[in-house]
C-alpha positions in Angstrom: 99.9 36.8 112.2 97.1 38.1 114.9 98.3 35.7 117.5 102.2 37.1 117.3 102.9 38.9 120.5 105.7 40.9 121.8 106.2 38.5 124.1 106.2 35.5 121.0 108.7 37.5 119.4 110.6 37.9 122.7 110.8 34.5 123.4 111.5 33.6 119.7 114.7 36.0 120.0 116.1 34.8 123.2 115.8 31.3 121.4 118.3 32.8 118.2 114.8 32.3 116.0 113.8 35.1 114.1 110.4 35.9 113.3 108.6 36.2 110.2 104.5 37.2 109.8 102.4 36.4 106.3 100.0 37.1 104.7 99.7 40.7 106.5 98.1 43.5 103.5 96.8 45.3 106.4 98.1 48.5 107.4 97.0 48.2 111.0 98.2 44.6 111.2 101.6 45.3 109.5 102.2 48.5 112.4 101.1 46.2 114.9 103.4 43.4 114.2 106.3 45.7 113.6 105.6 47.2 117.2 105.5 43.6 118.5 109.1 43.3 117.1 109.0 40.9 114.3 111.7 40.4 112.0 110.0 40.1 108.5 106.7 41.1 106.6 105.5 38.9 104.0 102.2 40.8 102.0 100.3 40.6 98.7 100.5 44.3 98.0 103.0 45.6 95.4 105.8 47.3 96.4 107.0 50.2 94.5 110.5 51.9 94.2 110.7 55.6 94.4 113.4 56.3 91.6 115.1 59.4 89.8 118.1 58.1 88.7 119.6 55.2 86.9 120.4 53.0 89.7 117.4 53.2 92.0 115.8 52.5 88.6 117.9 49.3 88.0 117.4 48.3 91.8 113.5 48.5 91.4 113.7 46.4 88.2 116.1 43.8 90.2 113.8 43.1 93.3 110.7 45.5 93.1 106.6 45.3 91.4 107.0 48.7 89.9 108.8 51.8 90.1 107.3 55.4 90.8 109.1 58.1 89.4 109.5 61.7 90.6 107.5 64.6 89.4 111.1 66.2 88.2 110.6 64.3 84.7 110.0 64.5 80.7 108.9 61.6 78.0 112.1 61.7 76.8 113.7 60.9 80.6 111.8 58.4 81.0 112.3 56.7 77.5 116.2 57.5 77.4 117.0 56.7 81.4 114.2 55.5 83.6 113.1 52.4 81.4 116.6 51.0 80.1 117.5 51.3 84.0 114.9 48.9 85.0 115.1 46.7 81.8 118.6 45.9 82.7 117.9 46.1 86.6 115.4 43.2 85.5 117.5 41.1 83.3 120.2 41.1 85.9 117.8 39.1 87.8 116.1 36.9 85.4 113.1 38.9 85.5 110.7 40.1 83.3 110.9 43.7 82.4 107.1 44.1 81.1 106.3 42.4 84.9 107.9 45.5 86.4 105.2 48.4 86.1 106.8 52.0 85.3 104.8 55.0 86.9 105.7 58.2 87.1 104.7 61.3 88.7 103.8 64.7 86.8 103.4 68.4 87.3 100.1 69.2 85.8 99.4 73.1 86.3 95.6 74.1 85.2 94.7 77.5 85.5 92.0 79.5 82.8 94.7 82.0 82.3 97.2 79.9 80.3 100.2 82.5 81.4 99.0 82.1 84.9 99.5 78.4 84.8 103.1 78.6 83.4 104.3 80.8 85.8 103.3 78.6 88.5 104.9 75.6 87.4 108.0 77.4 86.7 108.3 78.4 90.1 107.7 74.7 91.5 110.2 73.2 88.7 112.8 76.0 89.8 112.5 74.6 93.0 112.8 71.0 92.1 116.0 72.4 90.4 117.9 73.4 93.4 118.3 69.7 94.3 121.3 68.1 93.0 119.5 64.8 92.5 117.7 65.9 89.6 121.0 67.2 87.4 120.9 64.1 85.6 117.2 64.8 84.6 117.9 68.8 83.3 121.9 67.7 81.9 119.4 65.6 79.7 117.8 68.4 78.3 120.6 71.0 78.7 119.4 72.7 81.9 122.5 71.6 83.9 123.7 75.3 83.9 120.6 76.4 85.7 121.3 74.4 89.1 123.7 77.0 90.7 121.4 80.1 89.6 118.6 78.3 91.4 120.1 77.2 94.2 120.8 80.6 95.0 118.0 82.6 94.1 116.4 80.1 96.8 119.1 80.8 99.2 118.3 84.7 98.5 114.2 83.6 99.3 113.8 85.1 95.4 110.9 83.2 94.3 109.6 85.1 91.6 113.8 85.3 90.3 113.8 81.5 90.6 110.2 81.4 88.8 112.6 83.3 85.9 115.1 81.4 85.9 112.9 78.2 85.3 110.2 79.3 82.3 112.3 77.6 80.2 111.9 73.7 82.2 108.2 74.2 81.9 107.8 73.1 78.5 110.1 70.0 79.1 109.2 68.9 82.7 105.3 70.2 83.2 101.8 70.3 81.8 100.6 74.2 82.2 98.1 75.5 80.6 94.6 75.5 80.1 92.4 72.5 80.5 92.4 71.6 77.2 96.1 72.3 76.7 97.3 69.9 79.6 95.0 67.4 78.5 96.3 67.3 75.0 99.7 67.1 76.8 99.4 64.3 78.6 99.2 62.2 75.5 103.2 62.3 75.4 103.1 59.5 78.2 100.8 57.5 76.6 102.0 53.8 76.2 105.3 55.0 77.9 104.3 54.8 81.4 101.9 52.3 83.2 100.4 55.1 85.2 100.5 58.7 85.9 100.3 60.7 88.7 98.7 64.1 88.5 100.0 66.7 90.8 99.4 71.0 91.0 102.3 73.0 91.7 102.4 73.4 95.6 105.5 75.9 96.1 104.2 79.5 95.7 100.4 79.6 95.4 98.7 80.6 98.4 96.4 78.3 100.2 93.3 79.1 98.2 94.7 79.2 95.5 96.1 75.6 96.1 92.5 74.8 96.4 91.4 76.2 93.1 94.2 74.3 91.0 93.7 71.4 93.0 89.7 71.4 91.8 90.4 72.3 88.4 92.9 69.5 87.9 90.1 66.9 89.4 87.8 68.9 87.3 89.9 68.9 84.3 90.7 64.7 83.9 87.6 63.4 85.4 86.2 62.2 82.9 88.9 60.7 81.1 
């Protein structure tokens, strides 16, 4: 792959042949190669699907190594919706669904002050909840009805209305809480999911208070 040029790929176009570089698992190599205009990329590294709904979920079972799901989630989502999608992506194909690896994403809000921690994942999952995408994940769960209320309270630049509006979502769609609390939580996902990504709430909270959350989630689940 080093010795591909633009000028190799240049030549190899003029000729009708298209060009096609393994094994590249560099990132450097791969954004040099695509500048030098070849056609195709072939690498060890997984490749992972960013999926919501049912049929990005069924695509990344077809032809993907995993699929990563959005912070916009709930056990039940991904038990009802996100797994069957890939299962039957994967059969489609002849694969097999255990070799397709299910992560997912998840809003986990620490905070001392337990009421403090829920209010600031509300406000993050209220604004999650103006996209439309995600109706399938809150019709689930009943929430549909909140979409238009949110949309506009964002529209209106109501933040603490659309922080309202959400309380509900946050026992559903988040961990908030107290360090103890969101750790106990995250036992729902347990054998569910192949791996979890933590995430603080990053809509509202200023800067250093970004910061703090940020430490006391690192603080929180290293050592577990």
């Amino acid at each position: 792959a080093r010795s591909v040029t633009a000028a190799l790929c240049d030549r190899a176009h003029a000729a009708g042949i298209e060009v096609a570089c393994h094994t590249v698992n560099r990132r450097h190599h791969r954004d040099t190669l695509v500048a030098a205009g070849v056609d195709a990329l072939l690498s060890d590294d997984p490749v992972y699907l960013a999926a919501v709904n049912e049929r990005m979920a069924e695509t990344a079972g077809r032809v993907a190594d995993g699929v990563c799901g959005h912070p916009m989630t709930s056990p039940e989502y991904v038990r009802q919706v996100v797994r069957p999608a890939v299962e039957r992506g994967a059969n489609a194909a002849g694969r097999n669904p255990g070799h397709v690896s299910v992560t997912t994403n998840l809003i986990v809000q620490v905070s001392r002050d337990r009421e403090t921690a829920r209010s600031e994942a509300a406000v993050q999952l209220g604004f999650y909840g103006t996209t439309r995408s995600y109706g399938p994940v809150l019709a689930l769960h009943g929430f549909e009805g909140l979409i238009g209320p949110l949309r506009r309270a964002f529209a209106e630049g109501d933040m603490a209305g659309m922080g309202r509006l959400a309380r509900p979502l946050v026992d559903t769609f988040a961990l908030a809480g107290t360090p103890d609390e969101v750790r106990e939580g995250l036992a729902a996902y347990h054998g569910l999911v192949d791996r979890v990504i933590l995430g603080s709430a990053w809509v509202g909270p200023e800067p250093n208070v970004l910061r703090e959350r940020f430490g006391l989630l690192l603080e929180t689940f290293r050592a577990t």
